[in-house]
N, C-alpha and C positions, 0 to 999 in steps of 0.2 A: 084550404084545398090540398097542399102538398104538405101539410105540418105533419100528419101521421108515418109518413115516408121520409121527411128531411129532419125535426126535430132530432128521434133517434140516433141519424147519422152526426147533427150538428154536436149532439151532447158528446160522443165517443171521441170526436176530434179535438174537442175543451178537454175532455179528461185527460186524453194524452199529452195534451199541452197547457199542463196546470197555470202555465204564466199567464193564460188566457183566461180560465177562472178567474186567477186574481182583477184581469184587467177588466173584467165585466162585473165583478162585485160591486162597484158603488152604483152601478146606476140597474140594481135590483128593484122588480118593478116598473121598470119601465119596459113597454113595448116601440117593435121596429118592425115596420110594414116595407117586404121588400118587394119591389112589383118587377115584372117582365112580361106584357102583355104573350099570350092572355092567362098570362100564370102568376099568381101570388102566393107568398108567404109571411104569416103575422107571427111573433113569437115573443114572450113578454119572460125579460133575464128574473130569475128567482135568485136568493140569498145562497146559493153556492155559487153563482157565475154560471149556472146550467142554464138554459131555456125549455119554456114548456110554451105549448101550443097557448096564443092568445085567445083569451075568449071573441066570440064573433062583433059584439056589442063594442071591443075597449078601445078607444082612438086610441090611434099610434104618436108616440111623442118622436119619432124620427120616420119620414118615410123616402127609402130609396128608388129609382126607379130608373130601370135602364132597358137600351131596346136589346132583340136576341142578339143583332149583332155582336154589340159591346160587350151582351155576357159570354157568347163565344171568345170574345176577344181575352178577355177576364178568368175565362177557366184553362186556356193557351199560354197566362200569363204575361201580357199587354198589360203594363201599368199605365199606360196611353190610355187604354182602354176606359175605367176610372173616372177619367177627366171629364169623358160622357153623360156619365150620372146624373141624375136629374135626385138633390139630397134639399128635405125639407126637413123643419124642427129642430130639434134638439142639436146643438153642432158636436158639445161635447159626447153626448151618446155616438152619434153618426161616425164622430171622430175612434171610439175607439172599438166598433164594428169594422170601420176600415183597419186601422191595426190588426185586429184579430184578422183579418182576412190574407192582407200582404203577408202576414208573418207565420200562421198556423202551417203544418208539416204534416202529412196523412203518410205514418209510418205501413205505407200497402202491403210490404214484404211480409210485415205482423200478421194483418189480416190475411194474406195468402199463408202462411206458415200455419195458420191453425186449422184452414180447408184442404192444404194439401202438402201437409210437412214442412219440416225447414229446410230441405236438399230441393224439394222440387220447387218451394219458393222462393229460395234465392237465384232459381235460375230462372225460373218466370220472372223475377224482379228485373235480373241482368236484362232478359230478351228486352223487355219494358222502356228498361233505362237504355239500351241500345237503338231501339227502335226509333224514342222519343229524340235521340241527339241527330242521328239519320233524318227522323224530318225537320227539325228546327236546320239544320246546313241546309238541304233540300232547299226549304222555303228561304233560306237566306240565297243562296246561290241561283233559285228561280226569279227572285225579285232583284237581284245583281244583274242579270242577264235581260231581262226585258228592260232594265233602264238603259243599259249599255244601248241593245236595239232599239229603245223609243229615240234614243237622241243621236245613234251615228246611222243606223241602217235605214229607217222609216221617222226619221226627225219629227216624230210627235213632243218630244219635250227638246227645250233649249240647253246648249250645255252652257259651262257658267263664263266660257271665256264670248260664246254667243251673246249671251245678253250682257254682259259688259258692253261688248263692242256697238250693240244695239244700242245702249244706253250713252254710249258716248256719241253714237249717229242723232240721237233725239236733242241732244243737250245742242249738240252745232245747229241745227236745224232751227232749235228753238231763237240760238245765238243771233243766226244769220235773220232770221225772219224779224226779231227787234231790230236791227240794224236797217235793216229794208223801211220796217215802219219811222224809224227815225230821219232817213230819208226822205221818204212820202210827204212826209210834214216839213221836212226842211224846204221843200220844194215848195207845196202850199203857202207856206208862209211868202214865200218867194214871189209867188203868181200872185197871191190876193194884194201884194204889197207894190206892185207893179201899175 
């Protein structure tokens, strides 16, 4: 369904990153069904390390599949994200689909520099790479901030010297409550033996 629109792009991103060729040559021939309800993508590696669309008929020797979240999580760059994955078949294939993934590089500046110069895309690229550091702080500094207020302003989350102390309230509690029982029985013994 999406092969005719992602193929093309997948191929240009291997070419630029020959190492990734190489890393996809042995397992030529084989196909990877990657799913993300309700979207799929089949693509079966050929003898350069390129991929070309799977035929519709060829089971997949590795099939990945993760929900939007994760892939949003995944295209933000969340290696957490990942761990999500729901990965069947082939380990080695699957294994170095993931490699090519963490590791490939989409030189954009290139592709802006051929639609609109190389002075006007290296400051598209700046704005880009500016923008992108402004929200990764943002979102670090917005998720700093609501922990702060879950645990001191509106104590939705416990801080850690709280649940220590909780936990040393549980362990006494526990303490005292055997000792109590060891009583009870010392006493029983006491009456029935009476």
């Amino acid at each position: 369904m999406l092969e005719p629109l992602a193929v093309p792009a997948i191929n240009r991103l291997l070419r630029a990153n020959t190492w990734a060729l190489d890393k996809l040559v042995p397992h030529a021939g084989k196909t990877a069904r990657l799913a993300c309800a309700p979207f799929e993508l089949k693509f079966t590696v050929i003898g350069s390390g390129e991929v070309i669309a799977a035929a519709p008929d060829t089971p997949p020797d590795v099939t990945v599949t993760v929900t939007p979240g994760a892939l949003l999580r995944l295209a933000a760059r969340d290696e957490t994200a990942w761990n999500a994955a729901q990965v069947s078949g082939d380990v080695d294939f699957a294994a170095a689909i993931d490699y090519v993934r963490r590791n490939v590089e989409w030189d954009y500046e290139e592709a802006l520099s051929r639609v609109f110069g190389d002075v006007a895309a290296h400051r598209l690229a700046g704005a880009v790479r500016e923008i992108d550091r402004w929200g990764r702080a943002a979102a670090l500094n917005l998720g700093q901030a609501f922990a702060e207020y879950s645990m001191y302003e509106r104590p939705l989350l416990a801080t850690r010297r709280a649940v220590d102390e909780f936990n040393r309230e549980v362990d006494e509690t526990r303490d005292h409550a055997a000792r109590l029982e060891k009583r009870i029985e010392l006493l029983r013994r006491r009456l029935s033996g009476t």
